[in-house]
N, C-alpha and C positions, 0 to 999 in steps of 0.2 A: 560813072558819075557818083561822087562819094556824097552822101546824105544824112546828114549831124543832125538829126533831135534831140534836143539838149531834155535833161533831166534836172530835177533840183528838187529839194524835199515839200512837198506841197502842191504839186503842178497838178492842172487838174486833168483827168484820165481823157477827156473824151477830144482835148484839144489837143494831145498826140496821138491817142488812136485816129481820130477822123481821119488828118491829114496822110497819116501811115498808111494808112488801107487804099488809099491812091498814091500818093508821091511812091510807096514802097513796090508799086506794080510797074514802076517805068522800067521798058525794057533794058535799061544802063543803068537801075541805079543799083548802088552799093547800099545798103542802109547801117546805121552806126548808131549808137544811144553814146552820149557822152554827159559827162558827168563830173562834176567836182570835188564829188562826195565816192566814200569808200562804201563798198559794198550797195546791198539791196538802196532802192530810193521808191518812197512812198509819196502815191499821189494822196492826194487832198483829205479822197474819201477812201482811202485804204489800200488802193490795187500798188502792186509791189511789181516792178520791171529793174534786172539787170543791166545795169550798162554795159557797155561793150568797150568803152574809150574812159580816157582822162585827155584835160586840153593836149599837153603832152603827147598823148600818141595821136590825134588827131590835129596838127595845126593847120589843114588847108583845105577843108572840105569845099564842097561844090557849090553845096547848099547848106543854110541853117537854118531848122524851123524849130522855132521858139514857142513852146504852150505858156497858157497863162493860168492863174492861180487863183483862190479862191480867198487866199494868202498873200495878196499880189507884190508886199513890199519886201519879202525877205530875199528874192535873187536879186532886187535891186542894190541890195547892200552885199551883195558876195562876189567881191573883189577880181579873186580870180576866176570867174563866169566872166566879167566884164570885159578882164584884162584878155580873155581868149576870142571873145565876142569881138573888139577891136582888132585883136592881130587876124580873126578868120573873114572880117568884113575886107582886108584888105586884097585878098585872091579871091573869095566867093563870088558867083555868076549871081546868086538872088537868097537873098537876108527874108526869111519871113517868118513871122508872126499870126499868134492867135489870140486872140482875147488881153488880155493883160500882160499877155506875152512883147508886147511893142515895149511897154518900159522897161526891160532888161536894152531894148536898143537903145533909146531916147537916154537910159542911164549912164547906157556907155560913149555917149554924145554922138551919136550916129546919125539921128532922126533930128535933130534943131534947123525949124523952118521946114519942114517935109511933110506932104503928108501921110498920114496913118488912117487905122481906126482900129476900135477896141472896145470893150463889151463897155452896154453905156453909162454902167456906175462908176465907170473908169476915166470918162472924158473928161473930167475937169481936172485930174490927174496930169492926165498925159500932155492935157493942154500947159498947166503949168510948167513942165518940161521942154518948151518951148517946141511942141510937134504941132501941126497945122492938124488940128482933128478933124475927121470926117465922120458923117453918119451914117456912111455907105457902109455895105455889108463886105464887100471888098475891096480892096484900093493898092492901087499900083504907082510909086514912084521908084521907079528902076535906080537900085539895086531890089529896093523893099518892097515886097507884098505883104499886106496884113489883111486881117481877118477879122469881124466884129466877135462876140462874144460866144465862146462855146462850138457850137453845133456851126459856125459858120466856117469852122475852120476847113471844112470838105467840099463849103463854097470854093476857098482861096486855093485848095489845092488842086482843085479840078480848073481854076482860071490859072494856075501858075500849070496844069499840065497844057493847056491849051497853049501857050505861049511858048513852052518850051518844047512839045513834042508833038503840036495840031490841035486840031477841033475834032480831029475824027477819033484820035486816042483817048482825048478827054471825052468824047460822048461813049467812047463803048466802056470806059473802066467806070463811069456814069451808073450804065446800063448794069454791069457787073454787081457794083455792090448796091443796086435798084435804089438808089438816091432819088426819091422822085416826091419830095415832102407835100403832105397833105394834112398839114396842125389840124386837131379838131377842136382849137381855138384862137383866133387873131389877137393874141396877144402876147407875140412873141418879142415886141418893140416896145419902149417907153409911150411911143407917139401913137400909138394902137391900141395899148393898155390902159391906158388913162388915169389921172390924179392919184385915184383911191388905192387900185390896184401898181401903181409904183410904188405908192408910200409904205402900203404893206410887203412888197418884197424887200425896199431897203431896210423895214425892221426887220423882217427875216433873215440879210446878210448881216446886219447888224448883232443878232443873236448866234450866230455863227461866225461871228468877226470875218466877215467877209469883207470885200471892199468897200462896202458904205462905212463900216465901223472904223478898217483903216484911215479913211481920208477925214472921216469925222476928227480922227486923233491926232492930226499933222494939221 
């Protein structure tokens, strides 16, 4: 089973490693990094991964798991990501996403009327894009699994191994990389966080032109 993590300049690190460190343990898969861009591709906050592919040598993967960005509108405007996104949605078994990573789907008209979800500075984004938004931490409308923001991304890959290889493979690869989250703070959601504490992260992505600042500017 061939396995397309797509790369693009700005993606951020932890919504391809998460999901990597499980999808890339299934007993069949092949794993692949593909990319648009020539040479190194740097995430958000610096880490530097090889691709392995261009659409080109890769047009029919299995699977495609798409990270999302801290940057989230620049792979939406890069053409040929879209154009390969489209032609690899038409053989792929399951289209999934991480965080901001659904609107490279929704861009490439994939996801209108579907539901997603997506890190939640990002929902009124995606919603615009005509995707049914959720505020579930993972969500499935088969072809598409998404993942809400970040660190959820190892939710969506352990329910998309569950789906695809059992509940017994997904609890012991679980076990393996001790996935067993214990925040030592509730305020890992909007609706958790409260008022004060959202407004101050949105100035924070904001000073980092993150997606609050992007969608401020659109």
């Amino acid at each position: 089973m061939e396995i397309a993590f797509v790369l693009y300049d700005g993606f951020t690190a932890l919504d391809l490693v998460g999901p990597y460190e499980v999808i890339g343990a299934w007993p069949d898969a092949r794993v692949r990094f593909v990319s648009t861009e020539q040479g190194f591709v740097r995430a958000d906050a610096g880490l530097v991964v090889v691709p392995t592919d261009t659409p080109s040598s890769l047009p029919n993967p299995d699977v495609v798991v798409v990270p999302g960005s801290s940057r989230p509108f620049g792979p939406l405007e890069n053409r040929a990501l879209l154009d390969w996104v489209r032609h690899a949605a038409r053989s792929a078994t399951w289209l999934a996403s991480v965080c901001t990573g659904a609107g490279v789907y929704a861009a490439a008209g994939l996801l209108a009327h579907r539901r997603a979800t997506t890190h939640w500075a990002f929902r009124d984004v995606l919603a615009s894009m005509g995707v049914d938004v959720s505020t579930d931490r993972v969500v499935i409308d088969e072809p598409f699994v998404s993942g809400a923001g970040v660190s959820a991304g190892i939710d969506m890959a352990l329910t998309l191994t569950a789906r695809v290889h059992g509940v017994e493979l997904a609890r012991r690869l679980q076990l393996m990389i001790e996935y067993d989250p214990q925040p030592p703070f509730d305020a890992g959601s909007p609706e958790k966080a409260g008022p004060d504490l959202v407004a101050a992260t949105l100035a924070q992505f904001a000073a980092g032109a993150g997606p609050s600042e992007q969608v401020a500017s659109r």
